[in-house]
C-alpha positions as CSV (number, residue, x, y, z in Angstrom):
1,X,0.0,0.0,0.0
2,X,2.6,2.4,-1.4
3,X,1.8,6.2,0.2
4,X,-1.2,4.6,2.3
5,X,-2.0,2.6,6.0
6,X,-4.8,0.6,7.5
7,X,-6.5,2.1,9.9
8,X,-9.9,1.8,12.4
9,X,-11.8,5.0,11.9
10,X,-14.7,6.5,12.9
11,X,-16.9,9.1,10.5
12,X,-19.1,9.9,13.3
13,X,-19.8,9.5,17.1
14,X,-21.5,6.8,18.3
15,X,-21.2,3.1,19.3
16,X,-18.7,0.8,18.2
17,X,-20.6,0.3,15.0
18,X,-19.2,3.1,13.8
19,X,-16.1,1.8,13.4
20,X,-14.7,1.2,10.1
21,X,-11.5,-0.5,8.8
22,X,-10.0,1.7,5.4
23,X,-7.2,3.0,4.3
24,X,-6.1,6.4,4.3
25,X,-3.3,8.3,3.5
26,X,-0.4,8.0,5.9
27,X,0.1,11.4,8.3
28,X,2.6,13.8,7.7
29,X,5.3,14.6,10.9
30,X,5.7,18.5,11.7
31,X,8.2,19.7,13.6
32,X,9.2,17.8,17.1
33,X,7.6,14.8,15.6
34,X,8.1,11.4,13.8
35,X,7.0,9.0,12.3
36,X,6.1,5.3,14.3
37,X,5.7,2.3,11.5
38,X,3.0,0.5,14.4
39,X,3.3,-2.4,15.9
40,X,0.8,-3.2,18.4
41,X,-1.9,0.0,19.5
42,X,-3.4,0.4,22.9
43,X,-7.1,0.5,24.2
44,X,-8.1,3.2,27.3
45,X,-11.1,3.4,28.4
46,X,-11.3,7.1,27.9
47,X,-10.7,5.8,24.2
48,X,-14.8,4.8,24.9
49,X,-15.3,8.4,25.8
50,X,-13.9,9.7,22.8
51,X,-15.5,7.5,20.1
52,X,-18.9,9.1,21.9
53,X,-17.8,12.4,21.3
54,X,-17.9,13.2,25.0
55,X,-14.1,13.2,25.9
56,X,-11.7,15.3,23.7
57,X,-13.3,15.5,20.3
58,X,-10.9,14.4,17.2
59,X,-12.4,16.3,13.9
60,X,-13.9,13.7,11.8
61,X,-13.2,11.5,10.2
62,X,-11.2,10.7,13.2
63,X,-8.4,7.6,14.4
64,X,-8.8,6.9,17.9
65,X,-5.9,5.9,19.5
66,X,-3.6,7.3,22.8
67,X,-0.5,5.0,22.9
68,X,1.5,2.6,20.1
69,X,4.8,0.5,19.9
70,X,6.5,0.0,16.8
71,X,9.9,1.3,15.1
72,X,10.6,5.3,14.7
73,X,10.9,5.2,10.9
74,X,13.6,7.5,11.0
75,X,16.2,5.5,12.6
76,X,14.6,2.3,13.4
77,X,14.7,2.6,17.5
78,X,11.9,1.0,19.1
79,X,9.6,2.7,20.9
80,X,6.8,3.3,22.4
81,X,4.2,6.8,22.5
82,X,1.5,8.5,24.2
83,X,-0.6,10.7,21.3
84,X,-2.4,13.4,23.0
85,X,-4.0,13.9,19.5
86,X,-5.1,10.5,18.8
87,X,-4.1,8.3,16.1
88,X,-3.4,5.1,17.2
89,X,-5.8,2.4,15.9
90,X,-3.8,2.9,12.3
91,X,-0.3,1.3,10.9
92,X,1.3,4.4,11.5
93,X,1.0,7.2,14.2
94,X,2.2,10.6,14.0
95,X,4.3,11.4,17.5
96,X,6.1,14.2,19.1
97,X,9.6,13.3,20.1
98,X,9.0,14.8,23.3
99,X,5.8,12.3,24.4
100,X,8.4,9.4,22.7
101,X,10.6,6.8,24.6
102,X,12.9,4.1,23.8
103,X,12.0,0.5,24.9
104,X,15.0,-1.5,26.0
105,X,16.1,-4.9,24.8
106,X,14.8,-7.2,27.3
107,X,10.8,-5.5,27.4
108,X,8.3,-7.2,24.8
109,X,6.3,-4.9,22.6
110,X,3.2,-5.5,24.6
111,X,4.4,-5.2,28.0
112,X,6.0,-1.5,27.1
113,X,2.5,-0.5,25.8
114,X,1.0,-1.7,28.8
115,X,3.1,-0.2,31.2
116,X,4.1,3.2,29.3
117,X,0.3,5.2,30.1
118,X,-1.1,3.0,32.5
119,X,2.0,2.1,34.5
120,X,2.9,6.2,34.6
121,X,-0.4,7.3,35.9
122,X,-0.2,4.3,38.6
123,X,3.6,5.1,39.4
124,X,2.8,9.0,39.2
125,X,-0.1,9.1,41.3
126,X,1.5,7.0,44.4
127,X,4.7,8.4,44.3
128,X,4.4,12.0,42.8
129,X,1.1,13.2,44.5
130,X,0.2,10.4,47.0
131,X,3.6,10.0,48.4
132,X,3.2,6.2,49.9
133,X,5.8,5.5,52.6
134,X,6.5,2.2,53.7
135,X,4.1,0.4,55.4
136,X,1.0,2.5,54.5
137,X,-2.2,1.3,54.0
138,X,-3.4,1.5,50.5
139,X,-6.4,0.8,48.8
140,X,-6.9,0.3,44.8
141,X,-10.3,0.6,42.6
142,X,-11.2,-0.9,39.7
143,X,-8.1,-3.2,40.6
144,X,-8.2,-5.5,37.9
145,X,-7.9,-2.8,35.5
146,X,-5.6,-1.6,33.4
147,X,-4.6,1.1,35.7
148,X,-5.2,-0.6,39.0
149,X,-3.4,-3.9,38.5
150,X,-0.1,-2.3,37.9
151,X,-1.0,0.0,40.8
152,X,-1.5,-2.9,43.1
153,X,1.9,-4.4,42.3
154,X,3.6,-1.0,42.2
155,X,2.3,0.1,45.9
156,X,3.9,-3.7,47.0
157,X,6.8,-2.8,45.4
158,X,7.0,0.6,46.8
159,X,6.7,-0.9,49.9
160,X,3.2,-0.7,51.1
161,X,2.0,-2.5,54.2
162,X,-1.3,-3.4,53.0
163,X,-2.7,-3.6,49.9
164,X,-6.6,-4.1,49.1
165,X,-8.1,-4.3,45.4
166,X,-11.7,-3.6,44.8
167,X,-13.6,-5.2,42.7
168,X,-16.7,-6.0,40.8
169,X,-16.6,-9.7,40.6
170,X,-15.3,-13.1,42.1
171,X,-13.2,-13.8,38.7
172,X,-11.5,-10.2,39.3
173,X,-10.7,-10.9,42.7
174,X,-9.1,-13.6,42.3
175,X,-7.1,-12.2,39.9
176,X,-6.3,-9.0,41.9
177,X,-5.2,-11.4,44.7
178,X,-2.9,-13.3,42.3
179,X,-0.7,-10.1,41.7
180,X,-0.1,-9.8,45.5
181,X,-3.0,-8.2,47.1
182,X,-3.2,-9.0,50.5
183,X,-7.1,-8.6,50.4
184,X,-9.7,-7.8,47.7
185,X,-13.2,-6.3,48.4
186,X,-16.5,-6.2,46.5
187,X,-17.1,-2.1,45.8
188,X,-20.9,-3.2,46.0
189,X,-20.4,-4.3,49.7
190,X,-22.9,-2.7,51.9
191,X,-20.3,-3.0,54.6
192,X,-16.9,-1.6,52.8
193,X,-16.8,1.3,55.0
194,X,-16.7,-1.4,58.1
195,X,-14.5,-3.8,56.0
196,X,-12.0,-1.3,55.1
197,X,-11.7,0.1,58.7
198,X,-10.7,-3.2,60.2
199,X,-7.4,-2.9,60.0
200,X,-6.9,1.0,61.4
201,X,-8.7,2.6,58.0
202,X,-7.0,3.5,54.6
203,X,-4.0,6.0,54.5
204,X,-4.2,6.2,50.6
205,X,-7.4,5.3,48.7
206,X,-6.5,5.5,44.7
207,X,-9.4,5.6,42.9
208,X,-10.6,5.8,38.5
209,X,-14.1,5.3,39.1
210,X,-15.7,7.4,40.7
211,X,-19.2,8.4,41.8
212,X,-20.7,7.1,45.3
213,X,-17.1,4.4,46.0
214,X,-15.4,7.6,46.7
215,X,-17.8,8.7,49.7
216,X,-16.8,4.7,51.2
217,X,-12.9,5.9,50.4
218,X,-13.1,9.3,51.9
219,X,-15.1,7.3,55.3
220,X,-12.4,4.6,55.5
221,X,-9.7,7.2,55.4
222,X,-7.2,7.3,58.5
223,X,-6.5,10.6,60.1
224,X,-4.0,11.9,57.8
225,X,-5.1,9.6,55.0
226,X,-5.6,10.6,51.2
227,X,-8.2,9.9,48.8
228,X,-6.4,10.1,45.0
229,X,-8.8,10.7,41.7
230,X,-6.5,9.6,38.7
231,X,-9.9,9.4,36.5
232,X,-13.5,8.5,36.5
233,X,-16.4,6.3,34.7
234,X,-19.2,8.9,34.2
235,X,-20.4,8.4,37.7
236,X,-21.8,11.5,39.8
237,X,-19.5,13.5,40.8
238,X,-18.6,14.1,44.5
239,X,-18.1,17.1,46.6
240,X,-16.8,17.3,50.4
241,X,-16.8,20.4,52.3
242,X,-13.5,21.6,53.8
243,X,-14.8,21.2,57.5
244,X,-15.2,17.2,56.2
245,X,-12.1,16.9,55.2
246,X,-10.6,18.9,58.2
247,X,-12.8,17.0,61.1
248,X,-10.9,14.1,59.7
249,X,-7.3,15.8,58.8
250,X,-7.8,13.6,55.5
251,X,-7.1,15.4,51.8
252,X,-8.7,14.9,48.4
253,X,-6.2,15.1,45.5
254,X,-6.6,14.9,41.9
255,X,-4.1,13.3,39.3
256,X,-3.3,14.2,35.5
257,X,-0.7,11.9,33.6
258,X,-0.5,15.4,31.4
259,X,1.2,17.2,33.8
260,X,4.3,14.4,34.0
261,X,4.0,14.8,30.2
262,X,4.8,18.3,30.3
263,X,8.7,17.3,32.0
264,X,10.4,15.5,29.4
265,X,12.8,14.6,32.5
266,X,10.5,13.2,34.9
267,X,8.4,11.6,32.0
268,X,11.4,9.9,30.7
269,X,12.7,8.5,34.3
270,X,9.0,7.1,35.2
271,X,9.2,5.3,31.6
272,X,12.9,3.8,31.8
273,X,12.1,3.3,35.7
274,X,9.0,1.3,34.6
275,X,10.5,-0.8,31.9
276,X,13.5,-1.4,34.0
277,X,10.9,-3.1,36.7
278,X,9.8,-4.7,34.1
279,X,12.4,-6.1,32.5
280,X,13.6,-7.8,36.0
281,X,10.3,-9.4,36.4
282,X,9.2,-7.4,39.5
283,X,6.4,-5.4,37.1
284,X,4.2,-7.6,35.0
285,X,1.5,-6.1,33.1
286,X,-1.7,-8.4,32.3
287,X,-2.7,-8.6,28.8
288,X,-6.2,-9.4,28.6
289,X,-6.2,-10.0,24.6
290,X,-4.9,-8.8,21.7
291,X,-7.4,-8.3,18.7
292,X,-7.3,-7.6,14.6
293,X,-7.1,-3.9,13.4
294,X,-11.5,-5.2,12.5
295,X,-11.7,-6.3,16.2
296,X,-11.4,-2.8,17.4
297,X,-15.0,-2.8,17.7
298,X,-15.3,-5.7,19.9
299,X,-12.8,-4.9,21.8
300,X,-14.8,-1.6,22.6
301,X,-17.9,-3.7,23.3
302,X,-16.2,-5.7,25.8
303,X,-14.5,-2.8,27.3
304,X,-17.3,-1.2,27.9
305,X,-19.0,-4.3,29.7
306,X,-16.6,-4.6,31.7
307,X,-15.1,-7.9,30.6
308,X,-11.5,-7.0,30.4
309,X,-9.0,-7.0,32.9
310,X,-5.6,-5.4,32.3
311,X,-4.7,-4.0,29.0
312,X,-6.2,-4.5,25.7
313,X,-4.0,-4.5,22.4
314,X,-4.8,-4.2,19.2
315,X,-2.2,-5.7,16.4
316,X,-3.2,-3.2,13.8
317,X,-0.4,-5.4,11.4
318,X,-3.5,-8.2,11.4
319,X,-7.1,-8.2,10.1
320,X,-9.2,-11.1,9.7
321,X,-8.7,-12.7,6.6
322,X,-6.2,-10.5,5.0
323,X,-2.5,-10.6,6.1
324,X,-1.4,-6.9,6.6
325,X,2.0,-7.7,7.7
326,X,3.7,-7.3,4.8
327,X,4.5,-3.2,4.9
């Protein structure tokens, strides 16, 4: 396909119907940017938000799509890339240097994507804003997700003294427990206030849901305990009063990957820091499946159902029934 690429695109908002698999001219690289011949493309959930037009609004026709692997066409380095403009779900992504890092020998191609957005909020939020020490007490949401199971063996490895996972179902838990949680809890519990206070309450409660689970964080919270937002579902939004928060000496924070973006220096240490976990074995990320460039759809579907748990590829190199690999 000489001058063109395959890509998943959507003409207008909508369900994941409204995905399409064509081929469209390959972008162009301005300045600070390069070209990335793809090699496997990553699925976020605020990737959901976006194909709904609800969430940052690509024009139209649009390629979804916030991280890729492959090879800088340039000089052949592999690497991996967070595109704050979309663009992923295609053969080749336009990306600025600056959002770009190298993946060492040693790190597969599906373990850097995995770790490189999701493993930098995780690894951001409890070291940059929550500050764990050793020994703390944390708590995790959505913790078979792909955010909250690299969080769960990140605050281990930063040296947590208790680690609980939330969530939704028995298949979950079990799986939240298997990457070294010492307990997991059902968010649904009518007694996770109770539960969670059992062992002296919560010193951090990291949280990407949302809505009424964040009123059981902020209540479970030890005196001098934080509850950390690093994203939400579409659930109602919360509000505490600042004599709440004082009458328990507790603090509500907030966390944007964006901002770690923004310092090309601390960006680039969380990333080699990550993969360097990685590559020793002591950070593994979960990969729930990999699907087609045409399984895009269904990857949304199950997404969005809640059905996944860890990280969610797409090989855009693949589509059923025609071999793409060839480029």
């Amino acid at each position: 396909m000489p001058g063109g690429m395959r890509a998943a695109v959507i003409r207008r908002y909508g369900g994941p119907e409204e995905f399409r698999t064509e081929t469209l001219s390959e972008p162009a690289p301005g300045p600070g940017q390069v070209l990335v011949d793809v090699t496997l493309a990553g699925l976020n959930y605020a990737d959901l938000h976006c194909r709904e037009g609800e969430y940052r609004r690509h024009p139209l026709p649009a390629v979804l799509g916030a991280d890729v692997v492959g090879r800088r066409r340039d000089d052949g380095r592999r690497v991996a890339a967070l595109l704050r403009s979309g663009g992923g779900y295609a053969q080749v992504a336009r990306a600025d240097e600056a959002f770009t890092v190298e993946v060492p020998d040693g790190v597969g191609d599906d373990q850097a994507l995995a770790l490189l957005e999701q493993g930098a909020t995780a690894y951001g939020a409890l070291t940059l804003l929550g500050r764990l020490r050793p020994g703390e007490r944390v708590v995790v949401t959505a913790a078979a997700g792909g955010v909250g199971h690299l969080a769960v063996q990140l605050a281990r490895e930063l040296g947590a003294g208790r680690v609980v996972g939330l969530a939704s179902t028995a298949a979950k838990r079990e799986f939240v427990r298997s990457l070294g949680a010492d307990a997991t809890l059902d968010p649904a519990d009518p007694q996770l206030v109770a539960r969670l206070g059992e062992s002296g309450g919560v010193d951090l409660f990291v949280d990407s849901v949302g809505g009424g689970v964040l009123r059981s964080g902020l209540a479970a919270l030890a005196p001098f305990g934080r509850l950390l937002c690093v994203g939400a579902r579409g659930g109602p939004e919360e509000s505490f009063s600042v004599a709440e928060l004082a009458e328990g000496s507790v603090g509500v924070l907030g966390f944007w990957l964006q901002h770690v973006l923004e310092d090309r220096a601390l960006f680039a240490g969380v990333a080699e820091h990550l993969f360097r976990l990685a590559g020793e074995g002591r950070l593994v990320a979960h990969i729930d499946r990999v699907v087609p460039l045409d399984g895009v759809a269904d990857a949304h579907r199950a997404m969005g159902a809640r059905a996944t748990m860890g990280k969610v590829l797409v090989d855009v190199r693949r589509e059923r029934g025609r071999e793409t690999t060839d480029r």
